[in-house]
N, C-alpha and C positions, 0 to 999 in steps of 0.2 A: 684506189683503183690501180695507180701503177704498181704497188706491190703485187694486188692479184693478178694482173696480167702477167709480170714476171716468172712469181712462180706457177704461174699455167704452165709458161716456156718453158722453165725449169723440167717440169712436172711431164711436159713430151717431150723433152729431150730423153730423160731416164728412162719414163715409160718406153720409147722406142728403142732402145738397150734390152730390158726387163726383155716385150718383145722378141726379139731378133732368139734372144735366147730361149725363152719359152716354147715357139716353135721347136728348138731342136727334142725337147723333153716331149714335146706334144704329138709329133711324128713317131718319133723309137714307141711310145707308149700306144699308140694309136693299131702299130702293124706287129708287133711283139709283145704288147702287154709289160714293159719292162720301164723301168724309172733307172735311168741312167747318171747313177749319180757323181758320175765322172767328166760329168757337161759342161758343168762350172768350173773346170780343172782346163779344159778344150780350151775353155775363153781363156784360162790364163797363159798356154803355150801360144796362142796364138797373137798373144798382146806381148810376150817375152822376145818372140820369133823378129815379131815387125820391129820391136825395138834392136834387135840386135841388126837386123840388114840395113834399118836407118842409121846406125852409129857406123858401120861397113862404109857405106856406099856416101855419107856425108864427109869421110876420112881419103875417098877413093877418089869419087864423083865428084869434086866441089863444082861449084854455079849448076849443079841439076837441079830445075824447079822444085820447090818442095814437096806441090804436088803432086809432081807426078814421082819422088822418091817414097811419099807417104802408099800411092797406087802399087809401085811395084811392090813394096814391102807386104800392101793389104793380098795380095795376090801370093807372094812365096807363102805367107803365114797362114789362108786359105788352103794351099797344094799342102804343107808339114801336117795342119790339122785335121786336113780331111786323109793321111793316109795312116796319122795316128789312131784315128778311127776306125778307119777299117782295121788296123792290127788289133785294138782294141775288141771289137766286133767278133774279127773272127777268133781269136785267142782264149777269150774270158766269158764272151756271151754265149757266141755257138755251144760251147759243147756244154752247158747246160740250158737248153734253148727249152727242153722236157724236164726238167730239175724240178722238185719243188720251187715254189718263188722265194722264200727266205732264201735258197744259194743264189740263183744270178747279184738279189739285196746285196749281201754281204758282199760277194762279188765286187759289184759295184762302188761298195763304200772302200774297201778295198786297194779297187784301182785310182779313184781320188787319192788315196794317202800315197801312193806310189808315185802317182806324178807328180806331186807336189815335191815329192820326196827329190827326187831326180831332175825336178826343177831348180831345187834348193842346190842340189850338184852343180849342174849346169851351169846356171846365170847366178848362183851365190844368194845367201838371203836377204840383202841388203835393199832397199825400194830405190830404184831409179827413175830417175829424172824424163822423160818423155819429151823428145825431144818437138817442141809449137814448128809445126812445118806450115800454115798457113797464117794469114796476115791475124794480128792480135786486135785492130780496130773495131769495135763494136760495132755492129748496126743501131739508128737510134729511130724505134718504135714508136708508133701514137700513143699517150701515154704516160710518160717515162721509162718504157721499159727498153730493154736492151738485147740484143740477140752477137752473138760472135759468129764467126764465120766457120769454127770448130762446129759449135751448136748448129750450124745451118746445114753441114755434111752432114752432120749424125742423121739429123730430119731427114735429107735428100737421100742417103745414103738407104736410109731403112725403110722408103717408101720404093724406092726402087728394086731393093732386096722381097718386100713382103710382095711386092707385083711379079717378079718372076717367078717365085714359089707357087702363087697364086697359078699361075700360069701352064707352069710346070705340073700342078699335079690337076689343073684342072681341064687341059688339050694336049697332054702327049700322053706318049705311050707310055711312057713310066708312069708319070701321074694315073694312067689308067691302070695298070699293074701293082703300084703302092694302094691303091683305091681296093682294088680287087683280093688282095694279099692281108690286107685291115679284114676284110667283111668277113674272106673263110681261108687261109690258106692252101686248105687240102683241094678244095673245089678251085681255086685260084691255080695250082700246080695241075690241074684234069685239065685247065683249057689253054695250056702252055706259055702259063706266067712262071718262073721259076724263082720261088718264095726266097731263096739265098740269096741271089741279085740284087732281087728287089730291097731287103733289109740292110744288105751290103751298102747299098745306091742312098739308102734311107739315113744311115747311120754318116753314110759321105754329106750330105747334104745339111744337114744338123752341125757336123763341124764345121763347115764354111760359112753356115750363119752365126758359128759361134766366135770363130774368127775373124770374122768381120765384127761382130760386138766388142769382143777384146779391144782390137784397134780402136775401133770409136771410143769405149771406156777409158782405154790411156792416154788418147787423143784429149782429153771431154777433161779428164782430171790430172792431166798432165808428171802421172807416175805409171809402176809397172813393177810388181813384185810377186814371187813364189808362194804368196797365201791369198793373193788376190782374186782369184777367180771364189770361193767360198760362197762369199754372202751376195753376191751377185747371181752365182747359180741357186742357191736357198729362195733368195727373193724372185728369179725368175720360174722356180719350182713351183713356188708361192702361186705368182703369178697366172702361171698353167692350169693350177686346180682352182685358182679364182673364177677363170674363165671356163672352165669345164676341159678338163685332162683331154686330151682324144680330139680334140674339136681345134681346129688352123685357126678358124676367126677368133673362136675363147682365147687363144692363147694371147691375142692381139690385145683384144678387148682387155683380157686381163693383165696386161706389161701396163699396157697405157694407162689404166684406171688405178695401178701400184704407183707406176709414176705420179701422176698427181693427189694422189691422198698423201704420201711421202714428203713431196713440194711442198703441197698447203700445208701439212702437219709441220714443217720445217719452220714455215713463213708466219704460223698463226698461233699453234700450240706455246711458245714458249711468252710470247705478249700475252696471251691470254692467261697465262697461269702468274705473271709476273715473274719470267724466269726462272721460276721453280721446274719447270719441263723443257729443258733443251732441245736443239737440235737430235739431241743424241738418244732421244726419246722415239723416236718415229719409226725404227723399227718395231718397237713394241707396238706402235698405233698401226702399222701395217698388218702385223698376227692380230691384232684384234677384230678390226674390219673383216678379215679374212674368216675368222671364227662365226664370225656375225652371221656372212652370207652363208656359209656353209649348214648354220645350224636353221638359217629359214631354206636354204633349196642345196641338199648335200651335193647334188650332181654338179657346182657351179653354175654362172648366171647364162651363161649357153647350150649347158646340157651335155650327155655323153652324147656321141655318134660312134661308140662302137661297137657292133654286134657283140653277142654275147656268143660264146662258143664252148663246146660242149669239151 
């Protein structure tokens, strides 16, 4: 029993990562029709970013709490990523906005190799060290399970991110103009929503959540490296079409429910086989669940919600 509870914990800590990112693929695709495969590259500038103003400000700032060093840093690496986005947006995606869809693809796949590439510049390719700005004391659970204080922001962190979102698209005026711009654009641009903005604001909002993942993932596993955002953005891609592409709550549903098949497949798969199936197996058993649901309900387990458009 204490192992299952653990890796439950496990299993929502990642899943609300998978999460945080999913949404950003779930929005751009949702109001554009477009797989931004550049999203999992976002999380990695913005996990490089915060590590670099935390090694700044711990060389500058000494005795500043840690967390509130971790907060500024999750904030400048937020502003970097979300105006890479929009360069990105307006640069590479615009002006094939009417393209066939193999260009913005390629595009896309593209501008991944680019960041990475000038990531690789940047900060070197070397994996860095991350630097534990909060206390390393476990919490000790009913059980025997155990929870850190790393793991307790990431939770606190991504419920209070997935509530604003919620929020945002679901009583403001943007969220009523991203709403409105998903359903028809042209008709959306007749009642004086103006479709740029709104994709602009879309594409901004995706990076900030992506950025804010980054942090938590470097936070969570205590490194930060130029190829790291990859299989994180894969599996939170994963993720997105789990839960139904287009859909905010799928995309939820679907981080969380990767997180724990992941977990348990970690915690169960290799005892069960005797070792013969590792840890290092559970990506495979992620694409394969994935395959599963897809071939009983193609739409994922939420469904599409978005119009079809002529």
């Amino acid at each position: 029993m204490d192992i299952l509870l653990q890796q439950i914990i496990n299993g929502l800590v990642l899943g609300s990562m998978y999460a945080l990112i999913a949404l950003g693929y779930t929005m751009v695709y949702g109001i554009v029709n477009l797989i931004n495969f550049a999203h999992g590259d976002v999380l990695m500038v913005g996990a490089l970013t915060s590590w670099s103003i935390i090694i700044l400000m711990q060389k500058s700032m000494a005795g500043t709490p840690g967390w509130l060093i971790l907060l500024i840093a999750t904030v400048i690496a937020c502003v970097v990523c979300g105006v890479l986005n929009y360069v990105i947006e307006k640069l590479a995606y615009r002006p094939l906005r009417n393209a066939p869809k193999l260009a913005p693809l390629i595009t896309a796949v593209g501008m991944s190799l680019l960041l990475e590439v000038l990531a690789q510049i940047i900060w070197k390719p070397d994996y860095k060290p991350y630097p534990t700005l909060l206390p390393s004391q476990p919490f000790n659970l009913p059980g025997g399970a155990v929870i850190t204080p790393t793991q307790v922001m990431v939770l606190g962190v991504t419920v209070i991110s997935l509530a604003a979102l919620m929020w945002l698209v679901n009583y403001t005026r943007l969220g009523r103009a991203m709403r409105a711009t998903a359903e028809n654009p042209a008709v959306a641009a007749l009642m004086g929503v103006k479709p740029d903005n709104v994709i602009s604001a879309t594409f901004i909002i995706g990076a900030v959540l992506a950025a804010i993942a980054g942090v938590m993932y470097a936070s969570n596993y205590g490194t930060a490296q130029n190829m790291m955002g990859f299989l994180p953005g894969l599996k939170a891609f994963t993720a997105a079409v789990f839960g139904g592409i287009g859909n905010l709550a799928g995309a939820v549903v679907g981080g969380i429910l990767l997180g724990l098949i992941e977990s348990l497949g970690a915690g169960y798969l290799s005892p069960l086989t005797g070792g013969f199936l590792g840890s290092n197996y559970v990506d495979i058993l992620a694409f394969i669940v994935l395959i599963c649901i897809l071939t009983l309900r193609p739409s994922g387990l939420l469904g599409e919600r978005v119009a079809d458009r002529a």
